[in-house]
Each structure stands twice: as C-alpha cells, then as structure tokens.
C-alpha positions, 0 to 999 in steps of 0.5 A: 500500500503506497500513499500520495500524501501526508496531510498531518504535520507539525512544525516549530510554529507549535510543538515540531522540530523543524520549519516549515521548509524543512518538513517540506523538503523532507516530503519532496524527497520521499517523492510525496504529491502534496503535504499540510501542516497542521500545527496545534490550535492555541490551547494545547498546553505548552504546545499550541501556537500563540495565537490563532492569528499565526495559522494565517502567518503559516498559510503565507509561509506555505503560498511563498514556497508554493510558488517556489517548489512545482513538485509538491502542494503544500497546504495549510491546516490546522488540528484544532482542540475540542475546547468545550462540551458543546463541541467548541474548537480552539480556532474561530471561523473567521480563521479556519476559513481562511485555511485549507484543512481542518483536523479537530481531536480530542487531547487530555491536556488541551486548556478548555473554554471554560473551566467548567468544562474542565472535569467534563473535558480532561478529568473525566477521561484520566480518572477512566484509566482507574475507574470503570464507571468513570470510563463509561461516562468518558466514552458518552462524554467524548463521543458526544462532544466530538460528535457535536464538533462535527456538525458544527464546524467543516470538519475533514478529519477527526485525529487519533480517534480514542487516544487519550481519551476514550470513545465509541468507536462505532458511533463516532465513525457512524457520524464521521460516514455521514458528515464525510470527515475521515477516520484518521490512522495515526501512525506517529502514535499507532492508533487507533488500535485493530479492533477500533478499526475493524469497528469504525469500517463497518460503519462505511466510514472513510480512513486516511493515514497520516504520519502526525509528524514532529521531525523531518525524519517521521515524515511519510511515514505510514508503516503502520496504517498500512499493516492495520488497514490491511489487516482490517480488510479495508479496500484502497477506495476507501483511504483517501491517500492511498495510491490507487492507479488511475486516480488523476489526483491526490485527495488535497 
C-alpha cells in the first residue's frame, strides 16, 4: 500500500522540530504529491501556537514556497482542540476559513473554554484509566462532544480517534460516514488500535493515514496504517491517500 500524501504535520510554529521548509523538503524527497501542516490550535498546553492569528502567518509561509517548489502542494491546516462540551474548537471561523484543512481531536491536556468544562473535558477521561464507571461516562462524554464538533464546524478529519481519551468507536465513525470527515490512522502514535478499526469500517466510514509528524525524519511515514488497514480488510477506495492507479489526483 503506497500513499500520495501526508496531510498531518507539525512544525516549530507549535510543538515540531523543524520549519516549515524543512518538513517540506523532507516530503519532496520521499517523492510525496502534496503535504499540510497542521500545527496545534492555541490551547494545547505548552504546545499550541500563540495565537490563532499565526495559522494565517503559516498559510503565507506555505503560498511563498508554493510558488517556489512545482513538485509538491503544500497546504495549510490546522488540528484544532475540542475546547468545550458543546463541541467548541480552539480556532474561530473567521480563521479556519481562511485555511485549507481542518483536523479537530480530542487531547487530555488541551486548556478548555471554560473551566467548567474542565472535569467534563480532561478529568473525566484520566480518572477512566482507574475507574470503570468513570470510563463509561468518558466514552458518552467524548463521543458526544466530538460528535457535536462535527456538525458544527467543516470538519475533514477527526485525529487519533480514542487516544487519550476514550470513545465509541462505532458511533463516532457512524457520524464521521455521514458528515464525510475521515477516520484518521495515526501512525506517529499507532492508533487507533485493530479492533477500533475493524469497528469504525463497518460503519462505511472513510480512513486516511497520516504520519502526525514532529521531525523531518517521521515524515511519510505510514508503516503502520498500512499493516492495520490491511489487516482490517479495508479496500484502497476507501483511504483517501492511498495510491490507487488511475486516480488523476491526490485527495488535497
């Protein structure tokens, strides 16, 4: 199984090592159609960018070498925080309509809108690594919240569903079939998991697989999502990267 692109990414903007052209140039030599850097929305605890603003420094950075480099597209995302139990994301719509993607994930140590949110959001799904009962309510809580992002906002990607923060699988790819958003394979972190895959592919749900890069050297990195995608059955149609002969284009 081979890919045309690796559309999540991250550079110094927020928590990467590398710039913005040395990520690219890392793409160019891996012989990748087309990249996104997708830097961390505001509120990831000491990782985020400083302020939603930056994503439009960003998207210049991106146009300029854009008209540099003829080999590759290059596009600018963003992968947003959940920031609230209705659904809310860190990034306002004036700014993700300026970008061309927009991933949106749930993370345990994301600043949330209000701190009332703040045991929904983050605690519940800590004190589900100890507690049974507590884990069913994180899955409801999470399921429900990342549902809700979805309908409310253009969302294309859903990133590492489940990790750190426990959902239903199912549910959740049920929604992401029926509102087009695709099932990332996360193979920086190696998730999700076979069986959360085999779960969510029944639902009909789209994937893509993704490196979630930090360095230059885990760019197209996709070893993982292929073995998992494989092992799940799941078809070359149905992975919005993946190389397929006679497909004219990349999914970006």
């Amino acid at each position: 199984m081979e890919f045309t692109g690796d559309y999540h990414m991250h550079s110094k903007y927020s928590d990467g090592r590398a710039t913005i052209r040395q990520m690219v140039n890392s793409a160019r030599s891996k012989r990748l159609q087309s990249i996104a850097i997708t830097d961390h929305g505001p509120h990831n605890i000491g990782t985020g960018v400083k302020n939603s603003r930056t994503f439009l420094d960003i998207k210049k950075e991106l146009n300029t070498l854009n008209s540099e480099y003829l080999d590759i597209k290059l596009f600018c995302g963003c992968e947003a925080n959940i920031a609230g139990l209705n659904g809310e994301i860190d990034l306002p719509k004036d700014i993700y309509q300026e970008l061309d993607l927009l991933i949106v994930g749930l993370h345990p140590f994301a600043r949330p809108e209000n701190l009332s949110d703040l045991w929904g959001l983050n605690g519940r799904s800590q004190a589900a690594r100890v507690s049974r009962g507590q884990k069913r309510k994180a899955i409801n809580t999470n399921t429900k919240t990342l549902i809700m992002a979805m309908e409310n906002h253009p969302v294309d990607i859903i990133s590492h569903p489940g990790l750190g923060m426990p959902i239903d699988h199912t549910e959740v790819a049920r929604v992401c079939a029926c509102q087009n958003v695709l099932y990332e394979i996360n193979c920086g972190h190696h998730y999700p998991e076979l069986e959360d895959v085999l779960a969510a592919s029944k639902q009909g749900v789209e994937f893509i697989v993704n490196s979630d890069a930090h360095y230059v050297e885990s760019v197209g990195r996709f070893d993982y999502g292929a073995r998992v995608l494989e092992q799940a059955g799941v078809s070359l149609d149905r992975v919005a990267n993946a190389w397929v002969e006679g497909k004219e284009e990349p999914w970006k």
